[in-house]
N, C-alpha and C positions, 0 to 999 in steps of 0.2 A: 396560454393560461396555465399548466399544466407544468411547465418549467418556474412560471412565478410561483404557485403552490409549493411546489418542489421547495425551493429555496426560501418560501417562506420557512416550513417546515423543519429542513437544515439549520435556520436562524434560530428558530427558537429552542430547539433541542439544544443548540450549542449554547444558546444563551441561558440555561436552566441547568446543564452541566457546568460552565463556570461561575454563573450567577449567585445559582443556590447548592451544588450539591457537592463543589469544589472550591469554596468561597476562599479557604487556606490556604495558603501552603504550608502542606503537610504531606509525609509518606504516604504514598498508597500501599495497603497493604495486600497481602493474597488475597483472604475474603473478599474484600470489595473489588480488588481486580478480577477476580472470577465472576465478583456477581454484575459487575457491569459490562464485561465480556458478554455474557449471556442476555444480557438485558441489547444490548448493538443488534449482536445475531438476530434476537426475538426481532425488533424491529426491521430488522431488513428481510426478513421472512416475512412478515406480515407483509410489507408496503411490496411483496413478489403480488397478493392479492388486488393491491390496485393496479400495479401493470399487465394482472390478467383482466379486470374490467374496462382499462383503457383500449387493449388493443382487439378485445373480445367486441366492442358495441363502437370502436372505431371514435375515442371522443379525442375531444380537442385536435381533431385532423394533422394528430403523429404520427401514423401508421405509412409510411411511403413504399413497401412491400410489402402488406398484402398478410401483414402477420392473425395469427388467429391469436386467442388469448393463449392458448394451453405452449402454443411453439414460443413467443414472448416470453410467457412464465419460463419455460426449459430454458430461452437464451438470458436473460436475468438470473436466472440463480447459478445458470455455468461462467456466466464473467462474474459473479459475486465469490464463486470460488475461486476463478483465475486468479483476480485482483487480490484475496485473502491469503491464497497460498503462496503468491509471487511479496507480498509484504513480509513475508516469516523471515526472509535472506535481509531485507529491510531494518525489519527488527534487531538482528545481528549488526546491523553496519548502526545502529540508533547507539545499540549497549556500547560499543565500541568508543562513540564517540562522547557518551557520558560516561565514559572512564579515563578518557584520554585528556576530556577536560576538567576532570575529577569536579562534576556538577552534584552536588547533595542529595539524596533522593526528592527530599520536601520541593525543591523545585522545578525535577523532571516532568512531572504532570503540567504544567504550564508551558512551559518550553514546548512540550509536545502541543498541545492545545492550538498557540497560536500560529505551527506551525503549519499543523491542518485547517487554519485558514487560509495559511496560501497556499495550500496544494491544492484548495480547491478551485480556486482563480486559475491556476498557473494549468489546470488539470482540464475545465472547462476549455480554455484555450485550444489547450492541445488536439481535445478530442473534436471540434468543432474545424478545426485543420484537418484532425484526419481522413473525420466523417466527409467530409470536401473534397478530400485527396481522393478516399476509397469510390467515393461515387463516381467520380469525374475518371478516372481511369482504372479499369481492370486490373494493369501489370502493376498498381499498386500491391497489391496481396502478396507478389511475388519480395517486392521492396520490404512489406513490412516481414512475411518472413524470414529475407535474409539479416534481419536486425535479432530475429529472434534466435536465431543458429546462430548465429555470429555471438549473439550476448552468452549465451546459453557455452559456447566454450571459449569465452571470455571467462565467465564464472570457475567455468572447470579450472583453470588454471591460476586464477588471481589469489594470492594472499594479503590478507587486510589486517594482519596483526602486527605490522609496521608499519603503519599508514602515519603519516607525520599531518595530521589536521590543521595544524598553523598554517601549513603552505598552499591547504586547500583555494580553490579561486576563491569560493566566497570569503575567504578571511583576509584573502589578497585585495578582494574589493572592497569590504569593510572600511578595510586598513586606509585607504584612500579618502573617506569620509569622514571619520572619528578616527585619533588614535585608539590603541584598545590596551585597559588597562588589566590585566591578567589576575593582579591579586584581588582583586575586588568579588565579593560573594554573599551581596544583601540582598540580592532576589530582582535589583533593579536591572534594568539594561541599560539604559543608559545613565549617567553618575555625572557631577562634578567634581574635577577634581584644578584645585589651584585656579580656580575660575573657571576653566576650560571645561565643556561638555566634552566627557569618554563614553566608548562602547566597554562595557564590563564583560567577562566572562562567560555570561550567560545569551549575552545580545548573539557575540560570535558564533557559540554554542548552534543556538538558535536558527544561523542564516546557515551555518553547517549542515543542519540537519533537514532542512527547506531544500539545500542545493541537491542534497543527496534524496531526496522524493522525487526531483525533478527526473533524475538520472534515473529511478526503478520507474518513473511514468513514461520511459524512455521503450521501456521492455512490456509493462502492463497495457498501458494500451492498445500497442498495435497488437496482443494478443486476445484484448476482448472484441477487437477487429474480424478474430477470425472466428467468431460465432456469433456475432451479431453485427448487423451495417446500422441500426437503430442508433440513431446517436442518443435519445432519451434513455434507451433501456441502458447502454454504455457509460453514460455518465451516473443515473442512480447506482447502478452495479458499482460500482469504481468507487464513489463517494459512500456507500455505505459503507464498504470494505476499508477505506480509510478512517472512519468513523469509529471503527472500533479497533483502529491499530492501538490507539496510547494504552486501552485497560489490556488488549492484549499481549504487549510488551510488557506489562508492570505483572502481569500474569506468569512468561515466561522468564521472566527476565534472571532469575535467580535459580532458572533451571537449564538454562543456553547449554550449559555444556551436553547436558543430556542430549539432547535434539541436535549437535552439528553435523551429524550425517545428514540430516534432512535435507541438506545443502544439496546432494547427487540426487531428490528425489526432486528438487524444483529445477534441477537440470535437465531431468527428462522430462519434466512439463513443459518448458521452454523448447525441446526439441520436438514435442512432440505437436505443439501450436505453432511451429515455424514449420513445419514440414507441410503438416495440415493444409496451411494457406500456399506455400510453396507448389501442393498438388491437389489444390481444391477441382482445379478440373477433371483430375483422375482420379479420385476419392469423392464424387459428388454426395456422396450416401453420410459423410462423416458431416456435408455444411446441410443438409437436410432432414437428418436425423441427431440436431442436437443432441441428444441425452446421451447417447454413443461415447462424445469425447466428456461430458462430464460423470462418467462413470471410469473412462480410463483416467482423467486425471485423479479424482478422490482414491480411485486406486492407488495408483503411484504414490500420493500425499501416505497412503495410508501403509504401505509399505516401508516407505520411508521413514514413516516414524516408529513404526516398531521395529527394523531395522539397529534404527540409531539410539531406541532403547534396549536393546538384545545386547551390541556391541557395545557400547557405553559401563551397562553394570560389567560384562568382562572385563573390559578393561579396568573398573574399581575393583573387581575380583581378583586382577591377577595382580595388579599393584598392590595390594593389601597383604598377598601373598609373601611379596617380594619383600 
């Protein structure tokens, strides 16, 4: 019961964001990307309140360890940050690809939209796998953090401002179903042209940007793995955090350069939830006292950003100079 409320809930919020309060396409501007940013957060804070009355008075028999409300609350708002802060590199690889595909502002906000409908499906999936995996076998945790080191200097090393998108798979699968016609930019996805049903620019866009949420659900969730086995607190956490990716893209989006060091700060978050789980048996204090790693991670996040706004104005400072 508790999973259907859930998604009723998801249904309707999303359906009153597109319905009624994004009915356009039009640009989203800073105001409203700030004020819906905040409006996400609000509500994924608040609904932290009902996963401390569910697991506090033990309803709709979710509880399968023993959780009290207050450990709940702490492991829902530390995978809400996981999830939020591991999307910021997300966000980066988004801009990237509505520049690559040179997509108009006015229809980024949709694009995004229908995308986080299928992360949510695609996300659901996953975690219902992993939650299976993680119960069913211990040396799982060992598996999911060697994905998380492994990603974690992956990241370190990969440059993405060459990334040729055409040859991505999904455009290579597309391409097999619809041809795809590139000049095309009336907001449709799919178009006729010459009789023949095309995929337009925005469709491709689209399965682009879906492919590449798959690939960071790749790294987010076996990290909200290692503070919570709750598959309900895992999926609300996860899906909130997605929920408010599109206003927070449209938020940062025009200030990415300021924030690209943040990159080295969700590096160490990644290493430091791969290691976490890696030596959960010799660190038991860090998977029993949740709030421990969600204070070193907000750390981190928060270094990292003022970091990469410390270095950032230098670098306009000394260029200015120059």
């Amino acid at each position: 019961m508790a999973w259907v409320i859930f998604f009723i809930i998801i249904a309707i919020l999303l359906a009153l964001d597109l319905g009624v309060f994004h009915k356009s396409d039009e640009p989203v501007s800073m105001k409203d990307s700030l004020k819906w940013t905040a409006i996400w957060i609000g509500i994924a804070l608040v609904f932290g309140g009902a996963i401390y009355w569910i697991y506090e008075y033990d309803l709709f028999g979710l509880d399968k360890h023993g959780l009290t409300g207050k450990k709940a609350l702490v492991e829902y708002y530390t995978g809400y940050v996981i999830e939020e802060s591991l999307s910021l590199d997300n966000i980066f690889v988004i801009a990237m690809i509505f520049k690559y595909f040179k997509i108009p502002p006015m229809y980024q906000h949709r694009i995004l939209f229908w995308g986080i409908i299928g992360a949510v499906f695609f996300r659901l999936i996953m975690i219902v796998l992993g939650a299976a995996f993680v119960e069913k076998f211990d040396w799982a945790m060992y598996v999911f953090g060697g994905i998380l080191v492994l990603s974690a200097l992956k990241m370190l090393k990969k440059e993405d401002d060459n990334e040729d998108f055409k040859k991505s798979l999904g455009v290579r699968l597309l391409s097999k179903v619809y041809r795809i016609d590139w000049t095309i930019m009336n907001g449709k996805y799919i178009d006729v042209v010459n009789g023949k049903k095309v995929a337009t620019s925005l469709f491709a866009t689209l399965i682009v940007v879906e492919f590449s949420d798959i690939l960071f659900a790749i790294d987010s969730i076996p990290a909200i793995f290692s503070v919570t086995k709750e598959p309900f607190i895992v999926f609300t956490s996860n899906i909130f955090a997605i929920l408010g990716l599109r206003n927070l893209y449209f938020f940062l989006s025009n200030m990415i350069d300021k924030f690209k060091y943040v990159k080295f700060a969700l590096i160490a978050v990644l290493l430091f939830v791969g290691l976490k789980m890696i030596f959960h048996h010799q660190l038991p204090i860090l998977s029993e006292q949740t709030w421990i790693s969600l204070v070193i991670i907000l750390g981190l996040l928060t270094l990292g950003v003022i970091a990469s706004l410390i270095i950032t104005e230098k670098e306009e400072h000394d260029a200015h100079e120059i």
